[in-house]
C-alpha positions, 0 to 999 in steps of 0.5 A: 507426678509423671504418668508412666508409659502404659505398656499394652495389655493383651488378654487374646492371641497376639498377632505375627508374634513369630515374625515379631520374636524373629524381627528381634532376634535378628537385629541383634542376632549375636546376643541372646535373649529371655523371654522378658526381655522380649515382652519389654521390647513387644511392650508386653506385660500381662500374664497371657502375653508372656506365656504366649511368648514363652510358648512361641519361643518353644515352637520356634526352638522345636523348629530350629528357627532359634536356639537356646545357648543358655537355660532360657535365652535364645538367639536366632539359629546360626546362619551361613547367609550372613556376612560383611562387607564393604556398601559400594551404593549406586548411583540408582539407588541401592547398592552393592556389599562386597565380600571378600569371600564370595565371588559375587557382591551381594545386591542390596535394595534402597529399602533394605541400606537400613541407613547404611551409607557408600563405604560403610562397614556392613553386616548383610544377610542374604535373603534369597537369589535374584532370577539372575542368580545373583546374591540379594539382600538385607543390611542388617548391622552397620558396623563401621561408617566410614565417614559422618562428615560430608560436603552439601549446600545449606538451604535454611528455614524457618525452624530447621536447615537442611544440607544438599549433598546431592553433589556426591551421587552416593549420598541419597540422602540430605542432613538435617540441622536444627538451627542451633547447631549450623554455626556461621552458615548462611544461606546457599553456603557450602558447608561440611556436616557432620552426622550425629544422630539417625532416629529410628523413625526419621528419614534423614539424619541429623547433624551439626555444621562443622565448617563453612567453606564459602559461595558454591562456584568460587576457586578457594571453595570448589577446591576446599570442598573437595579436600573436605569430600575425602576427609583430606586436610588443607593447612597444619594444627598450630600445634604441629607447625611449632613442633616442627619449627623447633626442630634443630635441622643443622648438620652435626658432626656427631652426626656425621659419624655415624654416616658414610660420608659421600660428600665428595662423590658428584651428585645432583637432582632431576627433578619438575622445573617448578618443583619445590621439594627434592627428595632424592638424588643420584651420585655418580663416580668411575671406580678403578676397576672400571666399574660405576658406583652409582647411589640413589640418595634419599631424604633421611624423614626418619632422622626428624620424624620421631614416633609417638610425636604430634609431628610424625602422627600427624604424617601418618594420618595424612599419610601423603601429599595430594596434589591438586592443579593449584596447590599441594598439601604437604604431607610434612610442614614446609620447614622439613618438606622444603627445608630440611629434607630437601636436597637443595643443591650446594646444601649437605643433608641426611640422607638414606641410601641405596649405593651399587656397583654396576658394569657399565656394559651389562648394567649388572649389579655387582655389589650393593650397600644400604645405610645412612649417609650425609652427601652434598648435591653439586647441582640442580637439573630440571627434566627439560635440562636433562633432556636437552643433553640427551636429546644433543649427545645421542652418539655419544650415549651409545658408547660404554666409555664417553670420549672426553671433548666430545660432548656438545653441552650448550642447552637450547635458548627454549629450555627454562635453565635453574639458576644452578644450569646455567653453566654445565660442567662436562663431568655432570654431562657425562654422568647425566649421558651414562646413566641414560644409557644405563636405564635404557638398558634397565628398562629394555630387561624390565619389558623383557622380564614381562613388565607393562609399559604405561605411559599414559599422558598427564593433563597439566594446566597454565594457570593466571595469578588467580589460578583460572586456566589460560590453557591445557598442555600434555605432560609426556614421560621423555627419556630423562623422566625414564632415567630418574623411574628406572633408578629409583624403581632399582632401589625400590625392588632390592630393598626389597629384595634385601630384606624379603630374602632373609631368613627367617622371615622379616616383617615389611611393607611391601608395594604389591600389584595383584594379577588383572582380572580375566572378566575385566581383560576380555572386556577389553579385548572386545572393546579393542577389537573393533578398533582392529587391534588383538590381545593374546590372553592365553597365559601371563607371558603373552597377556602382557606382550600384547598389552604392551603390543596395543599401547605401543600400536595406538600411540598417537591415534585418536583413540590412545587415551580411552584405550589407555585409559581402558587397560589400566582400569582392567589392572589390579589396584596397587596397594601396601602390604606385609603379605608380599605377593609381587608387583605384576605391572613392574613383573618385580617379585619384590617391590616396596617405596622407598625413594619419596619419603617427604610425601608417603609416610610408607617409604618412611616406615621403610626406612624404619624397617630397613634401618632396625634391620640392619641394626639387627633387630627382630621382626617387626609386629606385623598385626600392626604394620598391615594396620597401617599398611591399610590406612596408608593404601586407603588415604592413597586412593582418596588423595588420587579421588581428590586429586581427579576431581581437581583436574576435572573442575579445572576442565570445567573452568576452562571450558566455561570461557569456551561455550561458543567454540565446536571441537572435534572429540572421540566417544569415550563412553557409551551408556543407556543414558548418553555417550560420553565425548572426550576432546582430542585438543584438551581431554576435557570430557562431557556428556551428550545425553541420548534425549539432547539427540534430536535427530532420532531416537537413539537406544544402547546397544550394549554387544557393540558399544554404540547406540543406535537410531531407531528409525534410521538404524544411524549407529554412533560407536565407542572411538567414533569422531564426533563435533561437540559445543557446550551446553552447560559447565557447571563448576559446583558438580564438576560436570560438562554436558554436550550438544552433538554437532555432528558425527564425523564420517 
């Protein structure tokens, strides 16, 4: 027989009986409890017990500490200290929960995660205020992880394993994995696990290997480690590559006549020279008034992508391409991505369209259209293409009317032509030159309007058959990738606008960008300031006239990208959204995505909405397009995680093949525990920690943003020069450490 459980027995008083009906009281406090339920989890069950807790759950109600909701089950009073919120853990230890209706996040000791873990849904109760008044406390509910699946490096012994994730700094604890549960791992591998199970009294959780992704510091490794990091896949279910395959791509008749045909209307693509997928396409005709019609073609996804489909939930799932150094993982299979919806020239193809008549004096809207179409892209360009006739008829594009003979359409020798360029028709030149002209006129309004001009530089790799960096260069927007921004922001803000002005209201997804954040402003002025440049914070007008002030004012300069780096850092992040509040950047009242629907699944609802709409169809739910709104905005913002940190394990690589050289770099950073160093050749940044410093003893002086000697007072500054070798690059953290050479005077 088995021996059941002895429960305790107590004829005498039970000690910190309080603190024991609270504690329990408190784990659960939206339920309610009786007081047998009670002595079943104090492990109580003689008379004298359960007449103590019954006396104490009395007291306790007397005192108002609990209450009693029902004749004899009682709950904790209700309390305004608690709330949810968002873990955001410290790479210290601890952490913050962020709440969205308090001014301050609330700080939580490592003690009191109660094995909450980064980005967790938590509920938290505030305990008491720190001396620096802020919020403190305690995780008391984990209402949402997250995510259970995390990268480490497998270390397996004799009886169990354990999987490091100490690459993620805000992961502060490792997996263990009995042995039965780790698959095909070995040793040292680098694994993806999944959380199944955290004991009450177990220290770490416990999980099973899902996934082996192969040696720590190989390519394919590296890279598949930090898709699986942000939850990112890289290849299709079998499942959905069928589906997509069987799709019928043709172009029907049928079809076409449901279209407006603008097929004979000259229309081409500007696109990346290494750019294999072309989701939109400008089409440029003189009408007889004199007036442009100018459209903005865009891949019709929505015509092959069918709700309710594995094909289009898988797109929504992913909900954008990533683009990594080395490869892209397609939101759409190949066959629609590349095929299908992609405007190859010499090809017809579905598109959704936005068509305006514009003054080609003014560049003034004079009427719009939106709808299907079916058009026929008559070429190709690449940037550098487009370029290289701006760059070669700039005269000509100061005229409203081109002089036909008058354009030098030769392309210089150094330009990488397509196949398609070679030879240049000169009414392809003309509309290229105009609708230069046009968008420069487009963009000087925007700046005018209040709109903020970011042009920060883009790292971009040569990479070898292998995919190892043979060098760095800087992708700098030029006045062809300006031509495409403008019209393609002209088609995002009035579809916008067509249907945000409607009445009655219209469900939508919106592009919104809130206002910047004052603290995070003045900080920048500060930062600015010991550089000699000045902000103007005093209202919306002048705060953006001398932010576009500083950008334009430290172009070039050693110090450009932290201080561009710094002003976006102080912007609101950009999200979706059915609750249209405007986009402050592009100073847009109305904004939305609609022109890049092969690799954001938001343009695609657009086009969904869009089209209901014109069908006259009633407002959409709008409960469940926030719902995706959110997903969309938060699947974003981990394909751009995974998207840096692939750049910065690029940086590492390259840098591994470059210990024995100095470089001159600029301090981009300045914390208590080192400076960081970015160098000026190549952008790679590392950190030189304060104790590698051998030539003093060097302290953080937070008011200056520099560190200090203690014994020679030598101050090292944010936006100092400074000499740099490497000590270690190590490709598993994605982490350079520096050696200080020298500071330069």
């Amino acid at each position: 027989m088995t021996r059941k459980k002895k429960r305790r027995r107590s004829s005498s008083k039970i000690s910190n009986l309080t603190e024991s009906i609270i504690r329990i009281l408190k784990e659960d406090h939206h339920k309610s409890f009786n007081h047998k339920q009670i002595c079943a989890k104090l492990g109580l069950d003689d008379p004298s017990s359960r007449n103590q807790v019954v006396k104490k759950l009395a007291q306790l109600k007397a005192k108002q500490q609990i209450i009693e909701v029902e004749r004899g089950k009682y709950q904790l009073t209700p309390n305004r200290n608690y709330h949810t919120g968002i873990l955001d853990v410290s790479g210290k230890g601890g952490g913050y929960v962020m709440v969205t209706d308090l001014e301050q996040d609330i700080y939580v000791p490592p003690h009191h995660l109660s094995k909450a873990l980064n980005g967790d849904e938590v509920e938290v109760y505030i305990y008491r205020q720190r001396r620096s008044k802020k919020h403190e406390g305690e995780i008391t509910k984990i209402i949402k992880r997250k995510t259970v699946e995390f990268v480490g490096v497998i270390e397996i012994q004799k009886k169990f394993a354990f999987v490091h994730t100490s690459e993620s700094n805000k992961m502060y604890t490792d997996v263990f994995v009995p042995l039965k549960k780790i698959g095909d791992a070995q040793d040292g591998d680098k694994v993806l696990v999944t959380l199944e199970d955290w004991p009450d009294k177990a220290d770490s959780p416990f999980g099973r290997v899902t996934k082996v992704l192969g040696k720590p510091g190989e390519h394919n490794t590296e890279i598949h480690s930090i898709l699986a990091q942000y939850g990112l896949p890289y290849e299709f279910p079998q499942q959905v590559e069928e589906y997509a395959n069987k799709i019928d791509t043709s172009i029907k008749d049928a079809e076409i006549k449901k279209r407006r045909d603008m097929r004979d209307i000259l229309t081409f693509t500007i696109d990346p020279k290494d750019a294999k997928d072309f989701d939109d396409a400008l089409s440029f005709q003189k009408l007889e008034n004199g007036n442009y019609e100018i459209g903005i073609h865009i891949a019709d996804v929505s015509h092959y992508l069918v709700p309710g489909t594995i094909l289009d939930d898988e797109a929504y799932e992913r909900a954008t391409s990533v683009y990594l150094v080395d490869r892209v993982v397609p939101m759409l299979p190949e066959i629609l991505s590349n095929g299908a919806c992609s405007l190859r020239p010499n090809e017809e193809k579905y598109t959704f369209s936005a068509v305006f008549e514009i003054d080609p004096a003014s560049a003034k809207i004079k009427n719009q259209w939106f709808g299907r179409t079916v058009t026929y892209s008559d070429a190709r360009f690449a940037y550098e293409e487009a370029q290289a006739i701006i760059d070669q008829n700039k005269e000509v594009s100061c005229h409203p009317e081109p002089v036909k003979g008058s354009l030098n359409t030769t392309i210089p020798k150094d330009v990488s032509l397509t196949e398609e360029a070679y030879s240049i028709p000169e009414e392809l030149a003309v509309a290229t030159l105009e609708l230069d002209r046009l968008a420069k006129i487009m963009r000087r309004q925007r700046m005018k309007d209040g709109a903020i001009s970011f042009d920060k530089v883009e790292v971009k790799f040569d990479l070898d058959q292998d995919a190892n960096p043979t060098g760095v260069f800087f992708k700098t927007s030029k006045d062809a990738n300006k031509l495409i921004e403008e019209f393609m922001l002209l088609a995002n803000r009035k579809v916008s606008e067509f249907i945000g002005k409607q009445a009655p209201k219209k469900t939508f997804v919106y592009r919104i960008h809130d206002e910047p954040d004052d603290e995070k402003l003045a900080a920048l002025e500060k930062v600015v300031g010991n550089f000699g440049y000045k902000l103007n914070l005093k209202d919306r007008k002048s705060t953006t006239a001398s932010l576009n002030k500083l950008l334009v004012d430290v172009n070039g300069k050693k110090e450009q990208n932290m201080v561009d780096t710094l002003a976006i850092r102080t912007m609101s992040k950009a999200v979706y959204s059915t609750d249209n509040i405007g986009h402050y950047g592009l100073a847009f009242d109305y904004y939305s995505h609609f022109t890049s629907p092969i690799r954001r699944y938001p343009d695609v609802m657009v086009h969904r909405l869009l089209q209901h709409y014109l069908d006259g169809g009633k407002p959409a739910n709008q409960e469940e397009y926030e719902e995706k709104c959110k997903h969309s905005s938060n699947m974003e913002q981990l394909a751009t995680k995974s998207e840096r940190d692939s750049i910065k394990y690029m940086q590492v690589k390259y840098m591994q093949d470059h210990q024995d050289k100095e470089f001159l770099g600029v301090i981009s950073g300045v914390t208590e525990w080192g400076i960081y160093v970015e160098i000026i050749e190549n952008k790679c940044e590392g950190m030189v920690r304060l104790r590698d410093i051998k030539d003093d003893h060097y302290e953080f002086d937070q008011d200056t943003y520099s560190i200090v000697g203690k014994n020679t007072h030598h101050q090292i500054t944010l936006g100092d020069e400074v000499m740099v070798k490497v000590k270690n690059a190590d490709l598993v953290k994605k982490q350079l450490d520096f050696w200080l050479v020298g500071v330069k005077e």
